[in-house]
C-alpha positions as CSV (number, residue, x, y, z in Angstrom):
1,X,-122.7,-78.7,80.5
2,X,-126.0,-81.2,80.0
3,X,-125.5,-82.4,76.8
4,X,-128.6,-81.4,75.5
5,X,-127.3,-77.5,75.4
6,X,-124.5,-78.4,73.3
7,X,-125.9,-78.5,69.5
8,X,-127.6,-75.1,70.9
9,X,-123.7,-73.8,72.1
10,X,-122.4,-75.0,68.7
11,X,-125.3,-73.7,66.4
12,X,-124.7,-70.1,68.3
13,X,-121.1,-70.2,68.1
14,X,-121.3,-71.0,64.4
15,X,-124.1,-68.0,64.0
16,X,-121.8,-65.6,66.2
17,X,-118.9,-66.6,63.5
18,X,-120.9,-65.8,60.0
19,X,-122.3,-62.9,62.0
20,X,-119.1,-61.6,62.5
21,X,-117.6,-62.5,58.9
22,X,-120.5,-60.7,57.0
23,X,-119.8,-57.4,58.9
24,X,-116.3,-57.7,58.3
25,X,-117.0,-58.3,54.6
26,X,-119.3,-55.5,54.2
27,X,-116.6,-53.2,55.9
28,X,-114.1,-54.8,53.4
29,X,-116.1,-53.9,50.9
30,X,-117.3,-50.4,52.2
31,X,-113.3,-49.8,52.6
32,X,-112.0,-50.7,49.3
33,X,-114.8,-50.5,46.9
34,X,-116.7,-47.6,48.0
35,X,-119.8,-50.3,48.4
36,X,-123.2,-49.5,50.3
37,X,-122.8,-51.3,54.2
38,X,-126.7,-51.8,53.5
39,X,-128.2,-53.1,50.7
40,X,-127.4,-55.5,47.6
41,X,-123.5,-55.6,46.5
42,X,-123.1,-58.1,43.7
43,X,-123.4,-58.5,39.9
44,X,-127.3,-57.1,39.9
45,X,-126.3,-54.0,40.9
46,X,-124.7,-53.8,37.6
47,X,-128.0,-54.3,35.5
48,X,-131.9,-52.8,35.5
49,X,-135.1,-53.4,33.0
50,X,-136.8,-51.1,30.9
51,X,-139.5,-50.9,28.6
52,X,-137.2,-53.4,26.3
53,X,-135.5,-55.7,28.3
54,X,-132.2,-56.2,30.0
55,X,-130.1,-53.0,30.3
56,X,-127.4,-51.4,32.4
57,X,-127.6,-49.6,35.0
58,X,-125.7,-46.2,34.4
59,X,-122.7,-45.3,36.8
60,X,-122.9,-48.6,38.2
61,X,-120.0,-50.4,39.9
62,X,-119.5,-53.8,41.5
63,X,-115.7,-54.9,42.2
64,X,-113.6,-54.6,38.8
65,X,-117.0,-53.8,37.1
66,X,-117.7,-49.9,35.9
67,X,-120.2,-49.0,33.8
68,X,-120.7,-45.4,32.5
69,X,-123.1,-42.9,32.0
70,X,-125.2,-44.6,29.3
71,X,-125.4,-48.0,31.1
72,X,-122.3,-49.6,29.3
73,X,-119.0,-51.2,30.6
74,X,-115.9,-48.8,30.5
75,X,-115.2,-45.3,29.7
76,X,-117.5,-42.6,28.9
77,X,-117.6,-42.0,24.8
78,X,-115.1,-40.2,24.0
79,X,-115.2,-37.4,20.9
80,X,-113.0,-37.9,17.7
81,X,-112.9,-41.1,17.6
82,X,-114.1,-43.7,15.2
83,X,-116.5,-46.4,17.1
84,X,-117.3,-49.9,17.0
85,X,-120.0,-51.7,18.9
86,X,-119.7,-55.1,20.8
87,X,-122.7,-57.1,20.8
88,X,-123.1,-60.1,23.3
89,X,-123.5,-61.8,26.2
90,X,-121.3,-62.6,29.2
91,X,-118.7,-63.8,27.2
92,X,-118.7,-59.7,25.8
93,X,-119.5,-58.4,29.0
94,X,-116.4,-60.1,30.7
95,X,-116.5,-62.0,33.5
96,X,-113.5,-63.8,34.6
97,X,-110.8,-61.6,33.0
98,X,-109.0,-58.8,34.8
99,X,-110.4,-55.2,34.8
100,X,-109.2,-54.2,31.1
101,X,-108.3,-57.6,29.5
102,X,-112.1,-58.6,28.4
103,X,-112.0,-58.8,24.7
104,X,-113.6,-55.2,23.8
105,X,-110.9,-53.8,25.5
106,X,-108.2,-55.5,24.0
107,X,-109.5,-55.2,20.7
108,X,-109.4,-51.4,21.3
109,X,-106.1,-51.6,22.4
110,X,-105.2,-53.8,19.2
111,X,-106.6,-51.5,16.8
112,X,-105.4,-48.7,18.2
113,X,-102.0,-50.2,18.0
114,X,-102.5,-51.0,14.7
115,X,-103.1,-47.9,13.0
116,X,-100.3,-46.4,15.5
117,X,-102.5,-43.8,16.7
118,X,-105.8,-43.3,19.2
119,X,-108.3,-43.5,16.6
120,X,-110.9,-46.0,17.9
121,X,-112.6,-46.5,20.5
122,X,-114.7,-49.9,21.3
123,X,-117.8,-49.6,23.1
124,X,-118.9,-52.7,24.8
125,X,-122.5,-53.2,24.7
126,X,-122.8,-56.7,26.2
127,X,-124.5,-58.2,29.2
128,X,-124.7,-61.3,30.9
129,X,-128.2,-62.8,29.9
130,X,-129.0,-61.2,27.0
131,X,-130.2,-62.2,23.9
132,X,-129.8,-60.6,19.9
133,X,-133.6,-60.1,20.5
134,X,-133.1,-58.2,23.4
135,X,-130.6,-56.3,22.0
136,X,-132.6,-55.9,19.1
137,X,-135.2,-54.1,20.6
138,X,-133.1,-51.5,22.0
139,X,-130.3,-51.2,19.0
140,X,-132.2,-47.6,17.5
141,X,-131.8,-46.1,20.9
142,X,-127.8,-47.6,21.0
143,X,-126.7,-46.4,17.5
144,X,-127.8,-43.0,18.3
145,X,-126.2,-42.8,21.4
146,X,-122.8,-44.7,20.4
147,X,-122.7,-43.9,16.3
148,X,-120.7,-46.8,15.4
149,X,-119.2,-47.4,12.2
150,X,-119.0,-51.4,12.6
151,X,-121.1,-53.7,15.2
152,X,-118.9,-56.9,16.3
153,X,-122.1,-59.3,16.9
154,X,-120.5,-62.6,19.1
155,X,-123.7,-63.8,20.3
156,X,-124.4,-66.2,23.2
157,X,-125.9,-69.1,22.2
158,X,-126.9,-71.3,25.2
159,X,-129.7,-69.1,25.3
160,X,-131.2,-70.4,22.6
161,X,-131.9,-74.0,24.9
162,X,-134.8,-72.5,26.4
163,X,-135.4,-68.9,24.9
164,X,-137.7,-66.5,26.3
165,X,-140.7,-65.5,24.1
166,X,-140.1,-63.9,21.4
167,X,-141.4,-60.6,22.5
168,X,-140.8,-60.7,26.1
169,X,-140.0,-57.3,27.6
170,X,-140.4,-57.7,31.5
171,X,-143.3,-55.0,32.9
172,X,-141.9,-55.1,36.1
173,X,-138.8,-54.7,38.2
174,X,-137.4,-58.0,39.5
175,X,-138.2,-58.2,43.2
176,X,-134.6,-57.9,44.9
177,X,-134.5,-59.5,48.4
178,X,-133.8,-57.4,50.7
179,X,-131.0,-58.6,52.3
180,X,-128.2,-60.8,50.8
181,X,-125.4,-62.1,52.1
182,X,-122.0,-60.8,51.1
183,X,-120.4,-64.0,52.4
184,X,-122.4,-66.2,50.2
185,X,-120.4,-65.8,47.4
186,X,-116.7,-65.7,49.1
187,X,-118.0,-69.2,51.0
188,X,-118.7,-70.8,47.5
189,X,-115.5,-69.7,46.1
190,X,-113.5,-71.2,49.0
191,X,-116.1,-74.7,48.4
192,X,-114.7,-74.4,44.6
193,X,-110.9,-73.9,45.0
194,X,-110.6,-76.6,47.9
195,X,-113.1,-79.3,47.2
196,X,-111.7,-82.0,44.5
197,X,-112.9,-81.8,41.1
198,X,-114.6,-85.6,41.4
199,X,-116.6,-84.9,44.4
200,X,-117.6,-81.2,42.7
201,X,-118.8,-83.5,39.7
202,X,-120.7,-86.2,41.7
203,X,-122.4,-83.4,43.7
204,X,-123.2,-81.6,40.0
205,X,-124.9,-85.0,39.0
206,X,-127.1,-85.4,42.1
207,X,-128.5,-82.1,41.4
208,X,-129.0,-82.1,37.7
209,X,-130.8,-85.7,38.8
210,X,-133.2,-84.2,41.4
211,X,-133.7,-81.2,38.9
212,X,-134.8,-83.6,36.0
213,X,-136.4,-86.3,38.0
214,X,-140.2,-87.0,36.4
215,X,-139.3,-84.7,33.4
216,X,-138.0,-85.5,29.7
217,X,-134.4,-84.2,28.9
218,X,-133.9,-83.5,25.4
219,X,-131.1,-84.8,23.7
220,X,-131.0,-81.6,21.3
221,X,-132.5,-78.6,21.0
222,X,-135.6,-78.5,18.7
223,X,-135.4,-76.9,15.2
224,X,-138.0,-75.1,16.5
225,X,-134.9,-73.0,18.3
226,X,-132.6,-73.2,15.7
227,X,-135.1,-71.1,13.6
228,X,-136.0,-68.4,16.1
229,X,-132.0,-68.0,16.5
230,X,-132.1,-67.2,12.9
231,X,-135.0,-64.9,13.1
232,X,-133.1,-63.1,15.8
233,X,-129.9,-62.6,14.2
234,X,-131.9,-61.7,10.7
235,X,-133.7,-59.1,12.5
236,X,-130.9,-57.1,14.2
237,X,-128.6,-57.5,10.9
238,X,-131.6,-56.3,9.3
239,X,-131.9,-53.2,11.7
240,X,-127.9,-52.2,11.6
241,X,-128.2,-52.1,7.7
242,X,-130.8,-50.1,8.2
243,X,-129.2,-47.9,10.4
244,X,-126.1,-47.8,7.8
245,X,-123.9,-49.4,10.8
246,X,-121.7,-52.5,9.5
247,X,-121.8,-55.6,10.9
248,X,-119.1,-58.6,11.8
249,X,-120.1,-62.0,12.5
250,X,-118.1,-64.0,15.0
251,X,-119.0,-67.6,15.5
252,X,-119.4,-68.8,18.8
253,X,-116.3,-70.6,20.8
254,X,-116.0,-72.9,23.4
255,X,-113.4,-74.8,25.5
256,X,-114.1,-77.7,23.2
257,X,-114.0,-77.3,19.6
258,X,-116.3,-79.0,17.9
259,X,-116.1,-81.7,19.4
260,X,-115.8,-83.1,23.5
261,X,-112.2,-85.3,24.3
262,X,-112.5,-87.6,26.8
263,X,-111.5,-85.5,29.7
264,X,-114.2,-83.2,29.3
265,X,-116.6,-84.7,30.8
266,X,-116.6,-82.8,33.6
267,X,-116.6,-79.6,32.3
268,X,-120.0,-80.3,30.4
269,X,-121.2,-81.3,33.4
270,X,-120.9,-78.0,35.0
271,X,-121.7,-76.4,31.7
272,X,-125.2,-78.6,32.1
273,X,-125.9,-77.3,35.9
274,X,-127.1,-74.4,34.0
275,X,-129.7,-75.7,31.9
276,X,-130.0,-79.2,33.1
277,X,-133.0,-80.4,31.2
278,X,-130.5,-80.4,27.7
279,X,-128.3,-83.7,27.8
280,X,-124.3,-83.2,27.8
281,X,-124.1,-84.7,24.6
282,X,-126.7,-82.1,23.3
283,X,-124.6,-78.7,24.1
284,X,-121.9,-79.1,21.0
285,X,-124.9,-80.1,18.9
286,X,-126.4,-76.5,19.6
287,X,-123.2,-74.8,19.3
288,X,-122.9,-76.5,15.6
289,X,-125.9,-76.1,14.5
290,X,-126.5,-72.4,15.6
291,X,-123.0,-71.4,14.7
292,X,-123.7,-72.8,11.1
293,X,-126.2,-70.2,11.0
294,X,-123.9,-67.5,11.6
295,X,-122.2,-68.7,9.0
296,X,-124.8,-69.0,6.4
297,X,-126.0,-65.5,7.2
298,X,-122.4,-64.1,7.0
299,X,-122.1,-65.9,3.9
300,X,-125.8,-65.0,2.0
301,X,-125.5,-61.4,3.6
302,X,-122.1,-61.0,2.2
303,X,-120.8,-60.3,5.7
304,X,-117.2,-60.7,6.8
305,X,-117.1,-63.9,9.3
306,X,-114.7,-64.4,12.4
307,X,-114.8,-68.4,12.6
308,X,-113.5,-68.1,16.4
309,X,-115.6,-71.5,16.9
310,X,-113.0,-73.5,14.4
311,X,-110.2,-71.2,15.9
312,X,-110.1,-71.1,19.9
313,X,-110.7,-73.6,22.0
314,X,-108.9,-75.3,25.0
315,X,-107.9,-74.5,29.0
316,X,-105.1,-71.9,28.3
317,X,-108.3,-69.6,26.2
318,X,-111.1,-70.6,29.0
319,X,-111.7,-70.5,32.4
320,X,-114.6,-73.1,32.3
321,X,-116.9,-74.0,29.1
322,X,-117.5,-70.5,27.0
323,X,-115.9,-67.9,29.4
324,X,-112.6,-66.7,28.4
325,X,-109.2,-66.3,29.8
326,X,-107.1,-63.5,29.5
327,X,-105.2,-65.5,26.7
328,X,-108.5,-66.1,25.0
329,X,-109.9,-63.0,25.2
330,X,-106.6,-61.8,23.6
331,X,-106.7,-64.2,20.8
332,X,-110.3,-63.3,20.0
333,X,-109.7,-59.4,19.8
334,X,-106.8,-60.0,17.7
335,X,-108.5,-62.1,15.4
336,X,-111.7,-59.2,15.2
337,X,-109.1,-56.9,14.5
338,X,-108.1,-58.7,11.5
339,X,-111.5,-58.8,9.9
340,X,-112.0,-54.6,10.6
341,X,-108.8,-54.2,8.7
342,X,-111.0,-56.1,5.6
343,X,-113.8,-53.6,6.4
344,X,-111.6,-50.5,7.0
345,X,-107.7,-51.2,6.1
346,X,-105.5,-48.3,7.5
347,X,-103.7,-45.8,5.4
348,X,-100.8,-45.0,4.3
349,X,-97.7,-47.1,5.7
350,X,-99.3,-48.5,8.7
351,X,-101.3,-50.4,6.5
352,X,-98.0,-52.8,5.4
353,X,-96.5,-52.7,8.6
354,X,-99.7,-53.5,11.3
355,X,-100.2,-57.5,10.1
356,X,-96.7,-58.5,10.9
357,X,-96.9,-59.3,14.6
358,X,-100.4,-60.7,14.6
359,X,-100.4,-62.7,11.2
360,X,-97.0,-64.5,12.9
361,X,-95.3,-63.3,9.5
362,X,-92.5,-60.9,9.1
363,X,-90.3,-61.5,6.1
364,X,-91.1,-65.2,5.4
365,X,-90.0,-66.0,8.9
366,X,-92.9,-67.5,11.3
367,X,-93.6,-66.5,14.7
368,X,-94.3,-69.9,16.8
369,X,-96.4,-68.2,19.3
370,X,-98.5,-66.7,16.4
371,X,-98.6,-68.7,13.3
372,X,-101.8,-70.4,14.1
373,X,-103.3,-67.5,13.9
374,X,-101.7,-66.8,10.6
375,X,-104.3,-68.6,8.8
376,X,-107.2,-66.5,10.0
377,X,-108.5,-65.2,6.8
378,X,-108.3,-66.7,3.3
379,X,-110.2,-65.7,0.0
380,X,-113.1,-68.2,-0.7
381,X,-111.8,-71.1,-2.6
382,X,-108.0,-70.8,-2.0
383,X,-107.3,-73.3,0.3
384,X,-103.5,-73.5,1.0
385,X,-102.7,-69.9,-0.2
386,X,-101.3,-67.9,2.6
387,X,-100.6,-63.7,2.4
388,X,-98.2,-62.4,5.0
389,X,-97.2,-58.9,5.0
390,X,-93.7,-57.3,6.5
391,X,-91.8,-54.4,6.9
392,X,-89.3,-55.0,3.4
393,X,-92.1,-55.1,1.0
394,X,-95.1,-56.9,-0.1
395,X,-94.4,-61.0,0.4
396,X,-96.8,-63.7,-0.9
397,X,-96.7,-67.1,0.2
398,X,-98.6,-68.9,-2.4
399,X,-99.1,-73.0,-3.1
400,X,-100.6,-73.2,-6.6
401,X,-101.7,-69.6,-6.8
402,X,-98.7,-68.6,-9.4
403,X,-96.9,-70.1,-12.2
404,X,-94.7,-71.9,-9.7
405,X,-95.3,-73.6,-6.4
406,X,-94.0,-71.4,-3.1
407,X,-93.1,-68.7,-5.3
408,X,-91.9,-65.9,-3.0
409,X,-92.9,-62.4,-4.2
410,X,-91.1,-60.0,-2.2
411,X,-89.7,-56.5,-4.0
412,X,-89.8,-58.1,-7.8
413,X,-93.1,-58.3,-8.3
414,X,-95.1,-55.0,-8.6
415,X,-98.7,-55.1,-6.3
416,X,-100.3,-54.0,-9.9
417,X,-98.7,-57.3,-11.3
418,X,-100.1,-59.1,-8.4
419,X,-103.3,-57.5,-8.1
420,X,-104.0,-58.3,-11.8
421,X,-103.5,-62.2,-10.9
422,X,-105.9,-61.4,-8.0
423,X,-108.7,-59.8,-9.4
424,X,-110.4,-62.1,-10.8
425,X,-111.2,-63.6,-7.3
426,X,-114.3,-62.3,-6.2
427,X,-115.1,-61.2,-2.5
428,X,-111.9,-59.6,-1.8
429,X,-113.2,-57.4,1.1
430,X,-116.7,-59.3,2.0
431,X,-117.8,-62.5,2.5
432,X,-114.1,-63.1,3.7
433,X,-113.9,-66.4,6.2
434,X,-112.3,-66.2,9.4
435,X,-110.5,-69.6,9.1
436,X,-109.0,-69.4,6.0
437,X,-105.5,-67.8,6.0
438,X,-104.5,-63.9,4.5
439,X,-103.6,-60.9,5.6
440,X,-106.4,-58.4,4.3
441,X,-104.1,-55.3,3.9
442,X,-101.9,-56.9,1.5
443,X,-104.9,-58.5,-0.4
444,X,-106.9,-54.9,-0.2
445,X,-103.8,-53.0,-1.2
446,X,-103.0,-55.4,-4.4
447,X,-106.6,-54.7,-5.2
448,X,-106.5,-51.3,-4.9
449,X,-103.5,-51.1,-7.3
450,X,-105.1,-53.2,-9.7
């Protein structure tokens, strides 16, 4: 063979070979998903426009992805049940959890467990890419198709680096290619799970560089971002009230906390291929600084809060930089769960006995796996004062709160004894912080008796 023919011979064999791998995928794919041989089979298929943005695509289905009849991930709405709306991004949406264990799911499940009974159901209304001002411009048309009681709002905020217009709707269907490799995706997974993690990172910093070159990378996002944010997430809690639908604010985690360790450096990296032109050191800047308005409009709204930001954070809740693990997505729910029960505490005996496992207090005994979430919510002010509920009675754990320090109050003290050292303490059921630690039932209850 002249060996002129043989880059020709290799280039052939190698086009022979993906030839042969894409039919075989789409086959795969035709065999166990029900997927079209022809035509686009990834994430897109799960999502369309309309005249206001972003929205699924109804009876849609891509791999572990379903989404019903209205457009939204899951189960059709079901009748008799009490609903709550999720309202997000990707990190809503789920992407790397398995079917069933994103964190509207679990959070039905947790509810449900909770009041020992099928009485909610969660419908999850997010989708990778979009905004609260997308969302805002369809949230009419959402509340009277779901009817929700409560909206959960865990906005994205990475949008916010570069945010469309403010009153961008798209006029025109995106242009999908008309053919698309199915092996594409399967050959970058492979690159991800074999390559090392240093030569991933080096090839991440070559790109961001060519991406950048000649341009000026910003070190943080303007104010100028921070302030439409706010207009964004004023508007839609503006248009909820007004749709008598309550809302819950949950702050924005990441992998990180609030602040990077030395071995996650990498990880921002990858987190910058995204939106390359914002410096690594400028990504927990934005996180701060927009999750501080979350907090200010929980706080001036007299909203309850979820401070998941000060809460979860590290590998064993993410898969990479904001997406969640199965863990994390577990954590998250449970801790929503706890500030619905401040909005709408159960009845009746599950309300004493539903904190227990979750508030990692039964009796004055903690649970190590769950004690760190034991300090979720705390009334303003009481820093140190903990509330834990079990099965034998009403407990308070208190440091300063009563005549003498760690007084336990199990059966001899009444709730109306306790409620009347409570009720002076204003924003028992609103305005309640997500990092600060008591169970709400017991607190509700002791008002209640009051």
């Amino acid at each position: 063979m002249p060996p002129s023919q043989l880059p020709i011979r290799l280039a052939a064999a190698l086009g022979i070979f993906l030839a042969v791998w894409e039919i075989c995928a789409r086959v795969d794919e035709a065999w166990t998903d029900g997927a079209p041989f022809f035509g686009a089979y990834d994430q897109s298929v799960l999502t369309t426009t309309d005249e206001f943005g972003i929205a699924g695509r109804p009876n849609a289905s891509f791999a572990k992805w379903r989404m019903n009849r209205l457009g939204f991930r899951g189960e059709d709405l079901r009748e008799n049940r009490e609903r709550i709306l999720c309202i997000g991004s990707s990190e809503t949406f789920g992407l790397y959890e398995p079917e069933g264990m994103e964190f509207p799911k679990q959070l039905e499940r947790e509810l449900n467990r909770r009041s020992g009974s099928e009485r909610y159901q969660v419908v999850n209304a997010g989708l990778p890419g979009q905004s609260l001002s997308s969302f805002d411009r369809r949230a009419a048309a959402v509340i009277r198709q779901v009817r929700p009681s409560v909206a959960v709002l865990y906005p994205s905020l990475a949008i916010y680096i570069d945010p469309p217009p403010e009153n961008f709707v798209p006029s025109t269907q995106p242009q999908t290619p008309k053919f698309r490799p199915r092996i594409a995706g399967k050959i970058s997974s492979l690159l991800s799970e074999h390559i090392p993690e240093f030569v991933q990172t080096g090839a991440r910093r070559i790109a961001i560089e060519l991406q950048t070159r000649n341009r000026v990378v910003l070190k943080r996002i303007p104010e100028s971002n921070v302030l439409r944010f706010h207009r964004d997430l004023s508007r839609l809690l503006d248009t909820l009230a007004g749709h008598q639908v309550q809302a819950l604010l949950v702050t924005h985690a990441t992998r990180f906390g609030a602040s990077a360790a030395p071995g996650d450096e990498a990880m921002l990296i990858a987190w910058r291929t995204l939106y390359p032109m914002l410096d690594e050191g400028g990504f927990l800047d934005m996180e701060n600084r927009l999750n501080d308005v979350i907090r200010s409009e929980a706080a001036n709204r007299n909203l309850v809060l979820v401070d998941a930001a000060r809460l979860l954070h590290g590998a064993d809740n993410f898969v990479e930089f904001v997406h969640f693990t199965p863990r994390g997505a577990g954590a998250l729910a449970n801790a929503i769960a706890g500030g619905l029960l401040v909005l709408h505490p159960f009845q009746g005996s599950h309300r004493a006995a539903s904190c227990a496992p979750f508030w990692g207090w039964s009796i004055g005994y903690p649970n190590p796996l769950l004690t760190p979430w034991a300090n979720i919510f705390r009334p303003p002010g009481l820093a140190q004062h903990h509330f834990g509920c079990g099965s034998a009675g009403w407990i308070a754990q208190c440091r300063g709160l009563f005549a003498q320090p760690n007084t336990s109050i199990n059966r001899g003290a009444s709730p109306l004894d306790c409620g009347r050292r409570l009720a002076g303490m204003s924003q028992l059921s609103r305005g309640i912080r997500a990092d600060q630690g008591f169970c709400p039932t017991d607190l509700l209850a002791l008002r209640d008796h009051a």
